[in-house]
C-alpha positions as CSV (number, residue, x, y, z in Angstrom):
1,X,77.9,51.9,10.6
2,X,78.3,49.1,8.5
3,X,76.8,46.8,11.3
4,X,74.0,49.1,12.1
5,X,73.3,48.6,8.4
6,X,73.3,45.0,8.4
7,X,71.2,44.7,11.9
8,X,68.5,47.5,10.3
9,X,68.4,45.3,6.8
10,X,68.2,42.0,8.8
11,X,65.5,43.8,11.3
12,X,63.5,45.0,8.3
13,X,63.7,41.4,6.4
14,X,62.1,39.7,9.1
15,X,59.3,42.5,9.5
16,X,59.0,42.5,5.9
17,X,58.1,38.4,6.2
18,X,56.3,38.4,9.3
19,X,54.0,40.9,7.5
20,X,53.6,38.8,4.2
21,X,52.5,35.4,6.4
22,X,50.3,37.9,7.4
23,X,48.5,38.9,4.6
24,X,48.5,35.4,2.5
25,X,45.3,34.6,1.0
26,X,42.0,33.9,3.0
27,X,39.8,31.4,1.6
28,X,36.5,30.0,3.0
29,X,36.6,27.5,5.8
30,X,36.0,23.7,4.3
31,X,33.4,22.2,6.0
32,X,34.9,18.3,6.6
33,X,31.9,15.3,7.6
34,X,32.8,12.8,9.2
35,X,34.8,9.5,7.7
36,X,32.4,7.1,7.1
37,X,32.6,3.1,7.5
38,X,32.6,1.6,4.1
39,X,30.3,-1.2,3.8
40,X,30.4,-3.6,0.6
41,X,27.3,-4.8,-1.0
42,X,25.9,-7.0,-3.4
43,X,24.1,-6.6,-6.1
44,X,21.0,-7.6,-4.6
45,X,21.2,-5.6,-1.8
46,X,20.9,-2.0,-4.4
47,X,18.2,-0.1,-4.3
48,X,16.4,-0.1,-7.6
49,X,14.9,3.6,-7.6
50,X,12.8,3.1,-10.6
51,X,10.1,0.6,-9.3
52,X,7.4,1.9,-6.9
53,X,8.1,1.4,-2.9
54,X,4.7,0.1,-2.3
55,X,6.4,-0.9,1.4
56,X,5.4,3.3,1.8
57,X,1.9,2.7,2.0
58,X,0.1,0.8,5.0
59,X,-1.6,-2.5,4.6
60,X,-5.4,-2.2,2.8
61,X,-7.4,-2.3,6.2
62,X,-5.0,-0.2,7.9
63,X,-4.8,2.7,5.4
64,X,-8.3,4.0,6.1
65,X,-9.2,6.9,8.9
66,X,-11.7,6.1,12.2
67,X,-14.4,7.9,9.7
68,X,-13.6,7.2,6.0
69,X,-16.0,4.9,4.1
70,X,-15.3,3.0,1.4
71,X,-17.3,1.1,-1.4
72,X,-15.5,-1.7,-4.1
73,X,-16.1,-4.1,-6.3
74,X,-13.6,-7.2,-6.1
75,X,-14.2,-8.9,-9.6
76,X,-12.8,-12.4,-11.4
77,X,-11.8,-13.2,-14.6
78,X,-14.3,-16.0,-14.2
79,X,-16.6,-17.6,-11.1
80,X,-16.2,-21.0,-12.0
81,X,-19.1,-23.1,-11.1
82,X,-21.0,-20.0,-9.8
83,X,-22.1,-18.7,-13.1
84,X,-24.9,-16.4,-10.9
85,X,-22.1,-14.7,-9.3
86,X,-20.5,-11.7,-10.8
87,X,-18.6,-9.6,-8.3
88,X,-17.7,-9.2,-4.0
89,X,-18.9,-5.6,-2.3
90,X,-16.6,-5.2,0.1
91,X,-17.7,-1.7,1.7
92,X,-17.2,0.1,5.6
93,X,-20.0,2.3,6.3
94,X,-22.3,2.4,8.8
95,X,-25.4,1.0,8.1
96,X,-24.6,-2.4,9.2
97,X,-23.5,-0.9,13.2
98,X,-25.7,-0.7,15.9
99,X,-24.0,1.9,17.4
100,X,-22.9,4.2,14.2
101,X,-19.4,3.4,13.9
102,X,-18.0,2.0,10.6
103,X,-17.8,-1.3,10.4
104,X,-16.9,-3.8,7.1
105,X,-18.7,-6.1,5.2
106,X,-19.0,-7.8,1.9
107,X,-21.7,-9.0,-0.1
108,X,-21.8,-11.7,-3.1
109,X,-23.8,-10.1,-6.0
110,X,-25.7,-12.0,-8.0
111,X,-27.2,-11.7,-11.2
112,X,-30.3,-13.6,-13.3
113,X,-29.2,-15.4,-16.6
114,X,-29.7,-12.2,-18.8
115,X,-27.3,-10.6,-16.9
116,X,-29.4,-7.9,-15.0
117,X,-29.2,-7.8,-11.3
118,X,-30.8,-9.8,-9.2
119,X,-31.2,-7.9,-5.6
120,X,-33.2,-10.6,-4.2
121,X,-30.4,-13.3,-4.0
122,X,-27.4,-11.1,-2.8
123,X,-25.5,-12.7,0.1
124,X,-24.4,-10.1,3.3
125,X,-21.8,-11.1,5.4
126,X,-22.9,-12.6,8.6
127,X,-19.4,-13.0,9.4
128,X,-15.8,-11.1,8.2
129,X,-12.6,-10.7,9.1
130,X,-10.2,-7.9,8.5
131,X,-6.8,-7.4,9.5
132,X,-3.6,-5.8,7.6
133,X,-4.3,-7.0,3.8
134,X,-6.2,-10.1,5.0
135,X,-9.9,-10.3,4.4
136,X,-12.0,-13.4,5.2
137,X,-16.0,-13.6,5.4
138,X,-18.7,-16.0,5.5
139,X,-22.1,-14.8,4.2
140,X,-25.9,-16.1,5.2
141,X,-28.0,-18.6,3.2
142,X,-30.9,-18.0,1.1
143,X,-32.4,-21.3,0.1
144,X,-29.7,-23.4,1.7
145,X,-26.8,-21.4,-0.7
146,X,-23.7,-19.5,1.2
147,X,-20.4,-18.7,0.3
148,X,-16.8,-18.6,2.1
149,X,-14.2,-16.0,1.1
150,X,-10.8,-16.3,2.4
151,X,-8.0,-14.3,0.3
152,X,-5.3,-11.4,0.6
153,X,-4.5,-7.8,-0.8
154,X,-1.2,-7.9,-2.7
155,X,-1.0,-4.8,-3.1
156,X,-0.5,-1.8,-0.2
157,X,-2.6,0.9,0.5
158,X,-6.4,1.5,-1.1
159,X,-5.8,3.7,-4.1
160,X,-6.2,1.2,-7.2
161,X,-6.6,1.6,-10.8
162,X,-9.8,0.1,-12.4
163,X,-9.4,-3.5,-13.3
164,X,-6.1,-3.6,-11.8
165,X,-5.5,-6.7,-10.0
166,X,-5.6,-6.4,-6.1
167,X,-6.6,-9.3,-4.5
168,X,-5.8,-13.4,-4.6
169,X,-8.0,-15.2,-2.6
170,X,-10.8,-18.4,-2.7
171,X,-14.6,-18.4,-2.9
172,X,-16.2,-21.0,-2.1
173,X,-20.0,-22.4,-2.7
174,X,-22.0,-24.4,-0.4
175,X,-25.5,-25.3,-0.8
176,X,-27.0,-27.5,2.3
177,X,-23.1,-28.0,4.0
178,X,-21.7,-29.3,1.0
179,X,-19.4,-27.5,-1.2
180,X,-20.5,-27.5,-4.8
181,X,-17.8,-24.9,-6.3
182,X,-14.4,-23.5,-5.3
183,X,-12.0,-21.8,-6.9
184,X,-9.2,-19.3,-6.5
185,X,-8.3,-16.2,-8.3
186,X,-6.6,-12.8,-8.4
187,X,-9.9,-10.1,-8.4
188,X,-9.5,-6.7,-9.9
189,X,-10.7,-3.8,-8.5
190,X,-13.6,-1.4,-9.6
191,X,-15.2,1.6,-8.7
192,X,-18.9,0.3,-7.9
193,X,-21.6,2.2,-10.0
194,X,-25.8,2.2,-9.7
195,X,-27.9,0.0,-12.1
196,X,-31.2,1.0,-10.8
């Protein structure tokens, strides 16, 4: 009896602990990603979060849809040797199109000496080119006068903050072929308004 106590202990030992791995405690599945290659960087190469990613926003001439129009004054600090000029149009519309689509243009505004505007002597594009954040244009003469434009957007997209500056580029003034003024300048933008 003594065996059949020992076999029925043993018997009921190894129940007893099959049951208890049985029952240990559950917890919820970990979900393990994947190892991942560490890469060292420099100081340089870290992302500073706090400055605006203007790399988010297309070039200026890119950012606009097939049908938006757009009007803005493109003003220096000073028009050196051009004392009659006091701001750039550039605007898309389609007034300018023979066949109604938008196109640009840009137009040097001039003013008399008391500083009211002088609509008689403002000088349309007869040429311009824009691409990405480059704008270029050559406008027609009155009296033998023209001016040459070449310059660039430095800053993305086409949502700016008056007087902010927007643009570096070089004007240039030519009365009869020769060039009687040039200079270049960063030109802040301005949301044109009506004097009339």
């Amino acid at each position: 009896m003594k065996k059949f106590f020992i076999a029925s202990l043993t018997f009921s030992l190894g129940v007893f602990a099959f049951n208890l791995l049985k029952f240990e405690k559950v917890t919820t599945p970990q979900i393990l990603t994947p190892v991942q290659k560490v890469v060292e960087t420099s100081e340089t190469q870290i992302e500073d979060l706090s400055k605006p990613k203007f790399d988010n926003f297309k070039p200026f001439f890119n950012s606009f849809s097939e049908n938006e129009n757009y009007g803005g004054w493109l003003i220096a600090d000073s028009f050196k040797g051009m004392k009659e000029v006091w701001t750039i149009l550039l605007s898309r519309g389609d007034e300018n199109s023979k066949d109604e689509k938008l196109v640009w243009s840009a137009m040097i505004l001039t003013h008399h000496a008391d500083g009211s505007p002088n609509d008689d002597d403002n000088f349309q594009s007869i040429w311009i080119k824009t691409e990405n954040n480059r704008l270029s244009f050559r406008t027609n003469k009155i009296r033998g006068i023209e001016y040459k434009f070449d310059g660039k957007f430095f800053k993305n997209g086409k949502e700016f903050s008056w007087d902010q500056k927007v643009l570096k580029g070089t004007l240039q003034k030519i009365v009869k072929g020769k060039e009687v003024a040039k200079f270049t300048a960063n030109f802040a933008y301005r949301e044109p308004v009506c004097f009339h």
